[in-house]
N, C-alpha and C positions, 0 to 999 in steps of 0.2 A: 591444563587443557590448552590444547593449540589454537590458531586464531580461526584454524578452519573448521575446528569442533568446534569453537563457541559458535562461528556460525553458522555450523550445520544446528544447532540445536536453536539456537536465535530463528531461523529461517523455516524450523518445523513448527515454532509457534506464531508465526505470521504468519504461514501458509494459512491458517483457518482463522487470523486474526483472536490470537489469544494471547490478550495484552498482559496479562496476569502473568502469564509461564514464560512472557518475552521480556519483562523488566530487571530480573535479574542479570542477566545480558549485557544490562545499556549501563552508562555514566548517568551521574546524577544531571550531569546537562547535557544531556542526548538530542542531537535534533535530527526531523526528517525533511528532507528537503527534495525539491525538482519539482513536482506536480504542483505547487503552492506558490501564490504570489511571495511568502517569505517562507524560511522554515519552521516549520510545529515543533515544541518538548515534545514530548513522550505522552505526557496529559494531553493536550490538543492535537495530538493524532489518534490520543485513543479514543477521543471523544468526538474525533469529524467521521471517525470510523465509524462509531455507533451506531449513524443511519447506513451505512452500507452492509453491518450485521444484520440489521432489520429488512433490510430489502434484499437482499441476496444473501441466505443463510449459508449458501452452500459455496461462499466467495472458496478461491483459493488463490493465491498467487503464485503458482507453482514454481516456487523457486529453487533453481537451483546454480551450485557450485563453479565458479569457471576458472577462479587463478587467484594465488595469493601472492603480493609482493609489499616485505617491509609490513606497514600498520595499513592496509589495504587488504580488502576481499572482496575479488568482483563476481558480480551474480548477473545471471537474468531472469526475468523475470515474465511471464505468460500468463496473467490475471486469466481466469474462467471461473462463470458464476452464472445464478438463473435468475431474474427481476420474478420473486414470486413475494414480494410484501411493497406496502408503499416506501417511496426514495424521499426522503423529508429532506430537503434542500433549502428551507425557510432563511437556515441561520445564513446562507449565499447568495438570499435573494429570489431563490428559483422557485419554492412554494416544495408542494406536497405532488409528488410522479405518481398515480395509482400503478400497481402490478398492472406487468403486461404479460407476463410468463413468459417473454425472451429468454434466450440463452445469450449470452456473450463471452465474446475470446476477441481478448487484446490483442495489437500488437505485442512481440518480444519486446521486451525493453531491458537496459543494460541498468546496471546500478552497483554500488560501491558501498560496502559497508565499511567507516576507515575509526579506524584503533585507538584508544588512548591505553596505553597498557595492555591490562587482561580486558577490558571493556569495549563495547561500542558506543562510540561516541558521536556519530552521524550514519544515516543512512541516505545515501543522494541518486537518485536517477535522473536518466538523463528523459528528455523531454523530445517526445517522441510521437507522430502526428498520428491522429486515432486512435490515442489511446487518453487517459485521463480522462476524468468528467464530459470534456465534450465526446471522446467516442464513449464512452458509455450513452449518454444521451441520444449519440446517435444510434448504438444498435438497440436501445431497448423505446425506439421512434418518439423518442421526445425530445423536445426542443430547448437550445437555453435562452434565458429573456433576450432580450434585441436581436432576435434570428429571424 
């Protein structure tokens, strides 16, 4: 399989965050990185996700394909989802978001899936303003602590 089939098939199971059908995919040391003060394994992105499956079942990150070069594949990516459960944030400090039934859409954001072999071994975006946790908080009108 070519590096832009594993990630087309890698990127149809994140699209709805299905960590299950997307770890065959990764290296044993996978990390994800850019939205995250450091980067996550694989475990600790599947599990910060967790509250985002709960609050937004209908997440998707609509990603898609834009260029391969070498052990490199870049993507973008247009998060859209609806806040229709609570956003448990506790483990970040921010407490429990009740449903507001927002909708939200990201900014486009770029990101790089980069290769060890047949596998993925990082996934990194780049950091991109109203998007991440704070715009999500801010379209679905919550606030992060010291705001």
């Amino acid at each position: 399989m070519s590096k832009k089939e594993t990630a087309a098939e890698f990127l149809s199971k994140i699209n709805t965050l299905d960590f299950q059908g997307a770890a065959p995919y990764c290296t044993d040391d996978f990390t994800y990185s850019g939205p995250f003060p450091k980067p996550l394994s694989f475990d600790e992105w599947k599990e910060s996700a967790e509250s985002f499956q709960k609050a937004f079942p209908d997440w998707n990150y609509n990603a898609k394909f834009e260029s391969e070069d070498d052990d490199f594949v870049h993507i973008t990516v247009h998060v859209t989802a609806t806040h229709s459960g609570d956003l448990d944030l506790t483990s970040m400090g921010m407490g429990v978001i009740p449903a507001s039934g927002r909708s939200i859409a990201m900014p486009d954001t770029k990101g790089r899936l980069i290769f060890k072999g047949d596998k993925i071994a990082n996934l990194d975006f780049e950091i991109v303003e109203g998007a991440g946790i704070p715009g999500i908080l801010a379209q679905i009108g919550a606030s992060a602590p010291n705001d």
